[in-house]
C-alpha positions as CSV (number, residue, x, y, z in Angstrom):
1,X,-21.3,-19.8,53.7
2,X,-21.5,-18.0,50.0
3,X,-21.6,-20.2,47.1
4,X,-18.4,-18.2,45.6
5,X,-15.1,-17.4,47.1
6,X,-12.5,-16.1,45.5
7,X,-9.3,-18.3,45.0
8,X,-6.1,-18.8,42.8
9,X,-8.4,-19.8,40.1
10,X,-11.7,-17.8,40.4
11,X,-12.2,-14.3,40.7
12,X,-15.6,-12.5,41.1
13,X,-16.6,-9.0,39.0
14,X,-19.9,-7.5,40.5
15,X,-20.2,-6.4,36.7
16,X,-17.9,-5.6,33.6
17,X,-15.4,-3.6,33.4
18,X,-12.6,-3.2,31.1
19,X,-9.9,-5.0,34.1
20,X,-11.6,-8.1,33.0
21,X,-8.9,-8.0,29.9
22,X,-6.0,-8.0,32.4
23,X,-7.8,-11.0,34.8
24,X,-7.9,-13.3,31.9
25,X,-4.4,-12.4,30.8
26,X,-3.3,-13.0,34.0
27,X,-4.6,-16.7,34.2
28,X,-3.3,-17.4,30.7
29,X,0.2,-16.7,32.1
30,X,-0.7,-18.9,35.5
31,X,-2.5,-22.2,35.2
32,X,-5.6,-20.9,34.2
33,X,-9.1,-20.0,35.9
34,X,-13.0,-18.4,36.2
35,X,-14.0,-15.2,36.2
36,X,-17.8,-14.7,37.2
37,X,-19.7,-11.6,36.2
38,X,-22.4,-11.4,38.8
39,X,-21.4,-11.6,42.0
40,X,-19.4,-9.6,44.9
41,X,-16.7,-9.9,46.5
42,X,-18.3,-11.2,49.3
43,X,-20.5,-14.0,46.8
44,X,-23.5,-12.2,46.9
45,X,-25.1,-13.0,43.6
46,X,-26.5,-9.5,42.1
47,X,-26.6,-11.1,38.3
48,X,-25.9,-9.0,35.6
49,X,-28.4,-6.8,33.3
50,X,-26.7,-5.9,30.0
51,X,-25.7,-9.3,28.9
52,X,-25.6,-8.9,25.1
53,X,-23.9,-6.0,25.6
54,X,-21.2,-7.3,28.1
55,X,-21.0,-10.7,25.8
56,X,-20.0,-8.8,23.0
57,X,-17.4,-6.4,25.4
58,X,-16.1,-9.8,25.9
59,X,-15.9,-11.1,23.0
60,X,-14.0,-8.2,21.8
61,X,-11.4,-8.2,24.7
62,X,-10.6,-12.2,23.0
63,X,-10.6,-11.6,19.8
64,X,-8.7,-8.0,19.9
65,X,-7.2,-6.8,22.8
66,X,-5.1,-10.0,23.7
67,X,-1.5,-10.9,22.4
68,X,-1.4,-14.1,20.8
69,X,-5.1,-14.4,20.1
70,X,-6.4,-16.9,22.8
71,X,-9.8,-17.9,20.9
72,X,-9.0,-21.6,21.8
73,X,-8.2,-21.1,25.2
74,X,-11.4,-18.5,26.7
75,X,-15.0,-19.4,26.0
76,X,-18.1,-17.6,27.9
77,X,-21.6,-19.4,28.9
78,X,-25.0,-18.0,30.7
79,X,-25.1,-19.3,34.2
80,X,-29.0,-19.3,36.1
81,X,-28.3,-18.5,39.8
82,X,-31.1,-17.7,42.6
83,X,-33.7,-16.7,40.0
84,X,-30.4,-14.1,38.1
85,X,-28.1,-14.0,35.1
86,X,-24.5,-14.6,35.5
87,X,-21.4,-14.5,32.7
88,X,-19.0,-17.2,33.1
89,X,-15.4,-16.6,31.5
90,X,-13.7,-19.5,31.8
91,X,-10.0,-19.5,30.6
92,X,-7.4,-22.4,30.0
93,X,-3.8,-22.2,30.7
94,X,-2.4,-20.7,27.9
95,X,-0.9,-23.0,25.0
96,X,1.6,-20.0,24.0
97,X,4.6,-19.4,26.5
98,X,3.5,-15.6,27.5
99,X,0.6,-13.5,26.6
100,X,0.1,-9.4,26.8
101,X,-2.7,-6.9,26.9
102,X,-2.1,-5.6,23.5
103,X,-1.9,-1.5,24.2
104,X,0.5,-2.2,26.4
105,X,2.5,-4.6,24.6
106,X,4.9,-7.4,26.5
107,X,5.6,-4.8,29.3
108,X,5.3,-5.5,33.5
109,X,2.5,-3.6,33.4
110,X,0.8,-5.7,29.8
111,X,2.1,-9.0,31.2
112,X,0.0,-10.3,34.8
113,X,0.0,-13.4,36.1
114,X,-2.4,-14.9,38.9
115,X,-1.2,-15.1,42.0
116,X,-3.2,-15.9,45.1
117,X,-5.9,-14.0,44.7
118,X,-4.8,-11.0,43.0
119,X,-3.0,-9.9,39.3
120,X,0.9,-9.2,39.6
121,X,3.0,-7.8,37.0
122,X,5.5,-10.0,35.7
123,X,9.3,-8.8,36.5
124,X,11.1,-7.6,33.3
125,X,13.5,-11.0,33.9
126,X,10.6,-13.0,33.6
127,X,8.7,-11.9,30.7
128,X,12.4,-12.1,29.1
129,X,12.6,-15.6,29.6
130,X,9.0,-16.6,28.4
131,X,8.9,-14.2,25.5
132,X,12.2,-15.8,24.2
133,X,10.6,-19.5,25.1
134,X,7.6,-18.7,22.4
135,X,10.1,-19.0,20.0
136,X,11.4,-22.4,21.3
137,X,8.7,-25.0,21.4
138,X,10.3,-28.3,23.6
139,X,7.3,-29.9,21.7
140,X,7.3,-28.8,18.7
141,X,8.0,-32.3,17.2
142,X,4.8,-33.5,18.6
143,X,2.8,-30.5,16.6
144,X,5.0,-30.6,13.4
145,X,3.2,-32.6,10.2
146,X,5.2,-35.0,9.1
147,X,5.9,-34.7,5.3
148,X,4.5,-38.3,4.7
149,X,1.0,-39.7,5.6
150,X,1.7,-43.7,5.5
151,X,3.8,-44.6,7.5
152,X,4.5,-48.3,9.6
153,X,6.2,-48.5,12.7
154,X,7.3,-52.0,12.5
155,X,11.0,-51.4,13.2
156,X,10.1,-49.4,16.4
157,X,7.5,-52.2,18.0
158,X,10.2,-54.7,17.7
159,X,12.5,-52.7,19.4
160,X,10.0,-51.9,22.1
161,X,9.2,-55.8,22.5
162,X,12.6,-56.7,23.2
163,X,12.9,-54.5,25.6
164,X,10.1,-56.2,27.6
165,X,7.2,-53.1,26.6
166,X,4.1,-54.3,25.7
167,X,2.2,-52.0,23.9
168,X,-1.2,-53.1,22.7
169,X,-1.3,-51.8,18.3
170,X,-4.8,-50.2,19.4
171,X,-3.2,-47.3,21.6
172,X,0.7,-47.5,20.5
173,X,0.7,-44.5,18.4
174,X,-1.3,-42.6,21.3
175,X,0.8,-43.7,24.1
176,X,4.0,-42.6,21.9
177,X,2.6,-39.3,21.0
178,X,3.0,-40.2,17.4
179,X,0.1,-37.5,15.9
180,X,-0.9,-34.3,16.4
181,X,-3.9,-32.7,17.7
182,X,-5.3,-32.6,14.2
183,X,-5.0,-36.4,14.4
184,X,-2.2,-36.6,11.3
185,X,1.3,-38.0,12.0
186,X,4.3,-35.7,13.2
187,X,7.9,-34.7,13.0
188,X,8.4,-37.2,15.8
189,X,6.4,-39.7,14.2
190,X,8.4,-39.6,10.8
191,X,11.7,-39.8,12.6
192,X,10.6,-43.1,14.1
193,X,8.9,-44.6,11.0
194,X,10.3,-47.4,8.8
195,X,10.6,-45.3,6.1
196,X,10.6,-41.4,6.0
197,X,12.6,-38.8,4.3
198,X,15.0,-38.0,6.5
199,X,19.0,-38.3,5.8
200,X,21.3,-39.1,8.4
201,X,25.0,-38.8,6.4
202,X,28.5,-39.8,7.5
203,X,31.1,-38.1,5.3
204,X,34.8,-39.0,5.1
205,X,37.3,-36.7,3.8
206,X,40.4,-36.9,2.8
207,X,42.9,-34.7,4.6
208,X,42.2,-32.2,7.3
209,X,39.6,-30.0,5.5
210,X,36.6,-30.9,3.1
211,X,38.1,-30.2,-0.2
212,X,37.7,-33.9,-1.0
213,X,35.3,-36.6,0.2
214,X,36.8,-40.0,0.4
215,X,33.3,-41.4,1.3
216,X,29.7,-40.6,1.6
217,X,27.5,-43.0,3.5
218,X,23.5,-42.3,4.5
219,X,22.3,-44.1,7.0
220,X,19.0,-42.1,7.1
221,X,15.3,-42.6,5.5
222,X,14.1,-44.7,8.2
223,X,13.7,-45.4,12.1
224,X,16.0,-43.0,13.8
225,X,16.9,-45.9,16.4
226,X,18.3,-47.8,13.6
227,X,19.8,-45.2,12.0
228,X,21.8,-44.2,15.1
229,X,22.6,-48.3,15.4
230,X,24.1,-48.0,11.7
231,X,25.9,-45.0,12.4
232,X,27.4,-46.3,15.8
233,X,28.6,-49.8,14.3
234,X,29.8,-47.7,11.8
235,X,32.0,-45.7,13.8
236,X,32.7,-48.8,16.1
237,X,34.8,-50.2,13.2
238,X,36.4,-47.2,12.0
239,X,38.1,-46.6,15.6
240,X,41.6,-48.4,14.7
241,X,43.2,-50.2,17.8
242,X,47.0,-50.2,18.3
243,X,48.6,-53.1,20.2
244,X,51.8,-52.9,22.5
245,X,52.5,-56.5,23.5
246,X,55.5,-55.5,24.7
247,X,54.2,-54.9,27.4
248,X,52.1,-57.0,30.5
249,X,49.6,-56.6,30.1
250,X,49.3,-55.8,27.1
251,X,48.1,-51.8,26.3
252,X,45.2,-51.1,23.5
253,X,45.1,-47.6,22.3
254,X,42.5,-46.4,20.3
255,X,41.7,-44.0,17.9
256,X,39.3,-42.0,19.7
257,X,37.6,-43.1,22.8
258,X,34.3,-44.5,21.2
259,X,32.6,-43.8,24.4
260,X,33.3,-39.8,24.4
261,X,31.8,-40.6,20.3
262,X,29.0,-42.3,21.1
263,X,27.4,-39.4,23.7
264,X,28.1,-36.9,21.2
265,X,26.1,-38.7,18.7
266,X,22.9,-39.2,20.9
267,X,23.2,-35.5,22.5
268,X,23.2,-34.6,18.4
269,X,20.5,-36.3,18.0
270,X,18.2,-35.9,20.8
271,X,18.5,-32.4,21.0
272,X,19.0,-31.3,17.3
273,X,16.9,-28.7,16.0
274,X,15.2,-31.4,13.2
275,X,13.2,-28.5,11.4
276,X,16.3,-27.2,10.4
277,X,17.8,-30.1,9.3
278,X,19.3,-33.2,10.5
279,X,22.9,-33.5,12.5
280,X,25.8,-34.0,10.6
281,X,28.6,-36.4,11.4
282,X,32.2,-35.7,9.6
283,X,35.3,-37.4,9.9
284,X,38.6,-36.0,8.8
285,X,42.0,-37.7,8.9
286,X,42.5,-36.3,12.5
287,X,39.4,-35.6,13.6
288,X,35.8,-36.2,14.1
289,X,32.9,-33.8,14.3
290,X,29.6,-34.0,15.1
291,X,27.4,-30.7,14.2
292,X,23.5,-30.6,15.5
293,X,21.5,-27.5,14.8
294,X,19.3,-24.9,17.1
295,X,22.2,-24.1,19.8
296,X,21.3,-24.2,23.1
297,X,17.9,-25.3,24.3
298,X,16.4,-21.7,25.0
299,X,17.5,-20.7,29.1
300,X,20.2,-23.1,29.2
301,X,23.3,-21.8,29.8
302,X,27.1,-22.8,28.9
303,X,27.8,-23.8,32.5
304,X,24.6,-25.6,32.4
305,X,25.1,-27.6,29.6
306,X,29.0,-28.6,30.8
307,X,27.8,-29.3,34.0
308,X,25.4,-31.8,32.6
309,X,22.5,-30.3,33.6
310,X,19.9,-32.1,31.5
311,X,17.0,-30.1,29.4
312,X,16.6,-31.8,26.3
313,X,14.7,-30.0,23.3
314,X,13.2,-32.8,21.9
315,X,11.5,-34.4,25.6
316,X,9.4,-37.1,24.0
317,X,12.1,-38.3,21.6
318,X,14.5,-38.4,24.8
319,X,11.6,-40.2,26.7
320,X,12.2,-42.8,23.8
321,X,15.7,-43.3,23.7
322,X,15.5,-43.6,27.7
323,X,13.3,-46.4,26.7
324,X,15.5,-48.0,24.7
325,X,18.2,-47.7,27.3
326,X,20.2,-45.6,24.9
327,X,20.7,-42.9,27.1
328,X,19.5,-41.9,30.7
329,X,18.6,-38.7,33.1
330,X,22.1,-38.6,34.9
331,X,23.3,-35.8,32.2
332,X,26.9,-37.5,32.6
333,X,27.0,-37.6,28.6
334,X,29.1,-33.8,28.2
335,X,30.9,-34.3,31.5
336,X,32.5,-37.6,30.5
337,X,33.0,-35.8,27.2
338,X,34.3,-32.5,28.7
339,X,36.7,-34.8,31.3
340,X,38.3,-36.5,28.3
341,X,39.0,-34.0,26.1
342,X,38.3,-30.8,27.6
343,X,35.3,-28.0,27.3
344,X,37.4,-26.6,23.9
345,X,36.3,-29.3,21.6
346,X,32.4,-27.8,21.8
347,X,31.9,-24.3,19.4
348,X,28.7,-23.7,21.0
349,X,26.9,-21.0,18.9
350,X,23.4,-19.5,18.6
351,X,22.2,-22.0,15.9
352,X,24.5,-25.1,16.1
353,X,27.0,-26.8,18.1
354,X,29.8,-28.6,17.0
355,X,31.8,-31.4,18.9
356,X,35.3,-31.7,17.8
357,X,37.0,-34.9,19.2
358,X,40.5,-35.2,18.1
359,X,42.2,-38.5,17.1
360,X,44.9,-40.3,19.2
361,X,48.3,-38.9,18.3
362,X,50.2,-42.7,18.8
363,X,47.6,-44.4,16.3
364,X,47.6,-41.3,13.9
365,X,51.8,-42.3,13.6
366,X,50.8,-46.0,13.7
367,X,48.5,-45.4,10.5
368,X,50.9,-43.4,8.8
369,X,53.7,-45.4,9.4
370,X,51.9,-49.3,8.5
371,X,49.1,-47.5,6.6
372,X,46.8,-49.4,8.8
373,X,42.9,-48.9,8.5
374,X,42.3,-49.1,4.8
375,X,39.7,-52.2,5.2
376,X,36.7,-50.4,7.2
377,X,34.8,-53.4,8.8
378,X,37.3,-54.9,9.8
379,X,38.1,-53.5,12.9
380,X,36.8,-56.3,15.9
381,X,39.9,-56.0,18.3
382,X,41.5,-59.8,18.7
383,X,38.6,-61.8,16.8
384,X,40.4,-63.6,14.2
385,X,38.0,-63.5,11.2
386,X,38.3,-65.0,7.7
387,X,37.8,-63.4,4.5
388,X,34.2,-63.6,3.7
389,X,33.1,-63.0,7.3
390,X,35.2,-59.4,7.1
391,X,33.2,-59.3,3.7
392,X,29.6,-59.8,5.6
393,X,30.6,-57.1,8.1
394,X,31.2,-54.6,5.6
395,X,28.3,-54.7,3.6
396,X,25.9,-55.1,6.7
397,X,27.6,-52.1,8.0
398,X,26.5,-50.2,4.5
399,X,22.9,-51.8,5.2
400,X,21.7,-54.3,7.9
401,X,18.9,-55.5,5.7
402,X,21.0,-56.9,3.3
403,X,19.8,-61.1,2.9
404,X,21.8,-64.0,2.5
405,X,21.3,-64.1,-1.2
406,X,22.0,-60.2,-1.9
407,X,25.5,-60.9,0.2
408,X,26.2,-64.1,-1.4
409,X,25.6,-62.0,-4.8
410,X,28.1,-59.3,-3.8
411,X,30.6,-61.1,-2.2
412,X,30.1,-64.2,-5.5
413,X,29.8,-67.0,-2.7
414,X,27.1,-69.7,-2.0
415,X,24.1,-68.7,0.0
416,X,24.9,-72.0,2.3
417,X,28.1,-70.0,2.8
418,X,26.7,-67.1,4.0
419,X,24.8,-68.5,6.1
420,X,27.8,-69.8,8.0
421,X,29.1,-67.0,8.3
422,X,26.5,-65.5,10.0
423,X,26.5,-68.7,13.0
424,X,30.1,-67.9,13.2
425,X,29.8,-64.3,13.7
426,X,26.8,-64.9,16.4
427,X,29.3,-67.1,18.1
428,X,31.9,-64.7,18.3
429,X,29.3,-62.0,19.2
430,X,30.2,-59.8,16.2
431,X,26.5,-59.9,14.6
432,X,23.4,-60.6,16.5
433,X,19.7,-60.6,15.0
434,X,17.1,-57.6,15.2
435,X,13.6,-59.2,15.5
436,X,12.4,-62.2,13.3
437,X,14.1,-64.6,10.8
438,X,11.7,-62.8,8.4
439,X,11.4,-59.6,9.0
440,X,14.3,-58.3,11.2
441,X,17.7,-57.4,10.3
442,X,21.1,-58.1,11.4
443,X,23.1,-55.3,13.4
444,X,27.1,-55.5,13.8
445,X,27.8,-55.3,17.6
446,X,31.8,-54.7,17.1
């Protein structure tokens, strides 16, 4: 039985010829593969005579007559076989979505793939979809520099521990894909670092349009879990409730249903476009709206996306928030949107999409009428609170790292009483404490 036998993976050349260009295209497109110069069809070895000349034939086709340059991906090497010379092409799977012959350009007949033992031309759908895919990289976050070198993932461990992970510090970075291959720190990195210098805004405005902003909080410039728990109690306590107790039982209506809010927030920020910029969340006196850039993840389709069919552009950052049990695979987040309030409330373009979710009608004349809602903070259903505790949820909702001695500053009460407050709002499961007495942070749960 010959040594060599051609396969998916290994194709045999008796000696050069200029096809060799097209066979190594062709396993750049597949998964890769060996071409050895040398040997027939049939695996006898005949070795080859000319091998400056067919190294530097070679070396040409890599560095010229290939679309994107594959330098990384091919290398050559001398190979002794039965007393004769053979050239070993060995080529990776490409790291670029779709590669040509260059005088041919990305054409069927410039663009081959491997398959079985032979070279195909790619169909005209196909190379569509790959050439447009090289300009959408699902990991691009992993490749990005980040714009800051020191960073500390303190924030993130803790939230990894109390989810029962336990990552060793020696491989943490590694196992979270937290550099790139250069060994510096990425995009994805800096989103998930203590600090970085990246914004994360909530703007209210007054009226129906942005003529006037009423408020302008960032929640930003540090781990992008904590920045979306910010943002969520945030919106948890602007979402006014309106009680009929005329009624048994009695019927709560709400603002907006904070469910609908909350998947539009993590499907902003999951598959945001970050090196555009980041999502922007706006509320208006009848409205909210949540804007992430970069459209569509490139193939996906409207249909797709309503339907819930799940392709996220950022995979590692959603591997994360699945983690974290913020989110999960089911892709029911648009669906339960879309069954709420209908598929009009998305303006799905090219570079952005914008989620529109209009506020109740009934609580919109409550708030009119009783000009309820002016205290943001305050909003915790049928907890009765007292005045410094409504106090404590307000600033902690501006920043979770405030201590007992900044709020006891602000609010121009005793430290001792602050501290009260804080037991009280455990036990009435309004507060609860993000890793240690020392170093953690307190995060408002209603």
């Amino acid at each position: 039985m010959p040594k060599y036998i051609e396969s998916e993976t290994l194709e045999l050349k008796e000696k050069y010829t200029d096809i060799i260009c097209k066979e190594i295209v062709s396993f750049l497109n597949a998964s890769g593969g060996t071409i050895v110069i040398g040997v027939k069809d049939d695996g006898t070895i005949v070795g080859v005579d000319k091998i400056d000349e067919t190294f530097k034939k070679i070396s040409d086709i890599i560095t010229t007559q290939i679309e994107p340059n594959p330098q990384d991906e091919v290398s050559s090497e001398l190979r002794f076989e039965d007393g004769k010379t053979l050239i070993v092409v060995n080529v990776s799977k490409g790291i670029k979505h779709i590669y040509c012959q260059k005088k041919y350009g990305f054409s069927s007949v410039g663009c081959t793939i491997r398959v079985g033992t032979t070279c195909r031309e790619m169909t005209l759908e196909q190379i569509r979809i790959r050439y447009e895919n090289k300009f959408v990289d699902s990991e691009y976050m992993l490749k990005k520099r980040a714009t800051m070198s020191d960073l500390s993932f303190k924030e993130l461990k803790i939230y990894y521990s109390e989810k029962g992970y336990h990552l060793d510090d020696s491989n943490f970075e590694a196992n979270l894909n937290l550099k790139n291959q250069n060994g510096e720190y990425n995009l994805l990195a800096e989103l998930l670092a203590d600090k970085n210098n990246i914004p994360l805004i909530f703007v209210k405005f007054k009226g129906n349009d942005k003529a006037a902003i009423s408020e302008r909080s960032d929640y930003g410039y540090r781990c992008i879990i904590t920045s979306y728990e910010k943002i969520k109690n945030r919106l948890q306590a602007e979402n006014i409730c309106v009680s009929d107790t005329t009624v048994r039982p009695r019927q709560d209506t709400y603002l907006f249903d904070y469910d609908c809010v909350n998947e539009a927030i993590l499907n902003a920020l999951v598959h945001n476009d970050w090196t555009i910029t980041e999502p922007q969340i706006s509320m208006f006196d009848n409205r909210l709206e949540i804007l992430s850039h970069g459209g569509l993840p490139s193939g996906m389709t409207k249909k797709q996306f309503f339907d819930g069919i799940s392709k996220p552009r950022n995979a590692t950052l959603m591997r994360i928030f699945l983690n974290m049990g913020l989110t999960e695979h089911t892709g029911h987040g648009i669906p339960t949107i879309v069954k709420k309030y209908g598929e009009e409330v998305f303006e799905i373009e090219n570079n952005y999409i914008r989620c529109t979710i209009p506020f109740d009608d009934v609580v919109l004349d409550k708030i009119k009428s009783e000009n309820v809602g002016n205290n943001v903070g305050n909003n915790v259903g049928n907890i009765s609170l007292n005045k410094t505790e409504k106090k404590v949820i307000s600033l902690l909702i501006e920043d979770s790292e405030y201590t007992a001695d900044e709020l006891a500053s602000k609010i121009g009460v005793t430290k001792r009483t602050i501290e009260r407050a804080f037991i009280s709002l455990q036990k009435k499961k309004v507060i609860e404490r993000i890793g240690s007495n020392r170093k953690g942070n307190w995060i408002v749960i209603k």
